[in-house]
C-alpha positions as CSV (number, residue, x, y, z in Angstrom):
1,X,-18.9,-2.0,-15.0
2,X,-17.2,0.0,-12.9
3,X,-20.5,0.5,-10.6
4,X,-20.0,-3.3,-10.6
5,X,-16.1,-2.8,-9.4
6,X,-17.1,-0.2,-6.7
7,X,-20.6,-2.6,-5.1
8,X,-18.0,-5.7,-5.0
9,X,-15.5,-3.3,-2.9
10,X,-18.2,-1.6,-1.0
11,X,-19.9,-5.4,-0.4
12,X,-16.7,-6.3,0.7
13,X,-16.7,-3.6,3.4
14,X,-20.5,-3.3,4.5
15,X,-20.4,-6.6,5.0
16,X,-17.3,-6.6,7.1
17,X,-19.1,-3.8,9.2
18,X,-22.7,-5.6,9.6
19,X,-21.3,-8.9,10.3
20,X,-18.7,-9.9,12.7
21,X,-16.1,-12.2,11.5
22,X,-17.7,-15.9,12.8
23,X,-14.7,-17.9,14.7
24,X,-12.9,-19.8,11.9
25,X,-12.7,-23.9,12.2
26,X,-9.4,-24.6,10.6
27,X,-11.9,-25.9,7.7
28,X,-12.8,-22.5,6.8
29,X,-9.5,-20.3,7.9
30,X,-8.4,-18.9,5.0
31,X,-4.5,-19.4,3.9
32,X,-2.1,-16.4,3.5
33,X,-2.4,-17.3,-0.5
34,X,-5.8,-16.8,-0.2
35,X,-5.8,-13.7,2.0
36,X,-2.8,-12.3,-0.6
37,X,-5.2,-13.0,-3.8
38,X,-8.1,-11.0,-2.4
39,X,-5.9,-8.5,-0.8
40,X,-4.3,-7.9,-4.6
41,X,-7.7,-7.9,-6.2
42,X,-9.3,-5.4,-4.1
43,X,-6.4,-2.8,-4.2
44,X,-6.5,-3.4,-8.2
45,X,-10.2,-2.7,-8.4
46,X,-9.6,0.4,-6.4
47,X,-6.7,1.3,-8.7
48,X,-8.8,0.9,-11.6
49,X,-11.8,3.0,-10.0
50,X,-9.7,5.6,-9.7
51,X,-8.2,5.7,-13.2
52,X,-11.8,5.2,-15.0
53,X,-12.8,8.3,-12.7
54,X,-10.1,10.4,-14.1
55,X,-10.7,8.9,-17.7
56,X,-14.7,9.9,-16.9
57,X,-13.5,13.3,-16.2
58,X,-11.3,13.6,-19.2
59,X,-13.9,12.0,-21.9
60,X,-16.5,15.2,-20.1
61,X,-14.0,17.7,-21.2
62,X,-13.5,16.2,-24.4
63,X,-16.8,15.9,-24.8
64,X,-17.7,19.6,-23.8
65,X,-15.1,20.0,-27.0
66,X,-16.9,18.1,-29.6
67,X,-14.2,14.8,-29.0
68,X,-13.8,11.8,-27.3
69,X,-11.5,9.1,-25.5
70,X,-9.5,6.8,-28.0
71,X,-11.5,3.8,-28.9
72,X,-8.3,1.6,-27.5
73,X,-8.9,3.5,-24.0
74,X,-12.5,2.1,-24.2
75,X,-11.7,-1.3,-25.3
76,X,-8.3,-1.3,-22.7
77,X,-11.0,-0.4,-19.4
78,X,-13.4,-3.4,-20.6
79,X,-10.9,-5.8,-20.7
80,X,-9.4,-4.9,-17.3
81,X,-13.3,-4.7,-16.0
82,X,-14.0,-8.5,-17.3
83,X,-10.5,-9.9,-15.9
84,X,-10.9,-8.2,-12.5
85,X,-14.5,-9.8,-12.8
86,X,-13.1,-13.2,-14.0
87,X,-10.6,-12.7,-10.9
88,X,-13.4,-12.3,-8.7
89,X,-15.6,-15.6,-9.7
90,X,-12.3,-17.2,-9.6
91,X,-11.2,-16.4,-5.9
92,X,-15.2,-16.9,-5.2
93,X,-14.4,-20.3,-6.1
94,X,-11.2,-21.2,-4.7
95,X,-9.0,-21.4,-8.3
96,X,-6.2,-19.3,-6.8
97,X,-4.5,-20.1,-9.9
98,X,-6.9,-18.8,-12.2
99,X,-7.2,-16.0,-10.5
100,X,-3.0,-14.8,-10.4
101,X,-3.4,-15.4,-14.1
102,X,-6.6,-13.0,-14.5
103,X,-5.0,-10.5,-11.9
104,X,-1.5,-10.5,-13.9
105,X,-4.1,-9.7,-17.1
106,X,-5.7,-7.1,-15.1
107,X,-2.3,-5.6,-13.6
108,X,-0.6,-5.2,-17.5
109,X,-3.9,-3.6,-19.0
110,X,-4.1,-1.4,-16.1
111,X,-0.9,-0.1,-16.4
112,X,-1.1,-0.2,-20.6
113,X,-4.1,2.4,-19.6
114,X,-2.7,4.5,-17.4
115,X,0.3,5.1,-19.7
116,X,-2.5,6.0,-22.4
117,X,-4.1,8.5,-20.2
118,X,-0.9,10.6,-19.5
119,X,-0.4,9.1,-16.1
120,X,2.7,7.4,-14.1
């Protein structure tokens, strides 16, 4: 899941770089909610990245030990991975709503997982 979290951000950015932003009608011009929503999901998904990385790098150590993460740690990063996924389908498809809700989900089991893993 997280290979899915890092091809949506790098999607998100090769596509940027091949294509040139086409001139906006006012039909299509995004509103600052809108802009805000995928601004908040993309720097979540690279937060969480970054903390599965460390948690990868931790469970090799333990590993290397005869030991592994917590079972909660495992269950905590799969329920951030399918609201930031659920976030995604619902910004795809304009339910700004639904997608706060799913980034607020996201957001608290985030920071529930970095607490587990020692961090800030």
């Amino acid at each position: 899941m997280t290979k899915c979290l890092l091809a949506l951000l790098l999607a998100i950015g090769v596509a940027g770089a091949q294509n040139p932003p086409a001139p906006q009608t006012p039909a299509q011009a995004q509103t600052p909610a809108q802009k805000e929503t995928k601004r908040r999901l993309a720097l979540l998904a690279t937060r969480a990245i970054a903390n599965f990385r460390s948690a990868d790098s931790i469970e090799a150590s333990l590993s290397a030990h005869g030991q592994s993460l917590h079972p909660q740690l495992v269950t905590l990063r799969l329920r951030i991975e399918a609201a930031l996924d659920e976030a995604q389908g619902d910004v795809d498809q304009g339910d700004l709503k639904s997608a706060k809700e799913d980034l607020d989900t996201a957001q608290a089991l985030l920071d529930r997982y970095i607490q587990r893993l020692g961090g800030a």
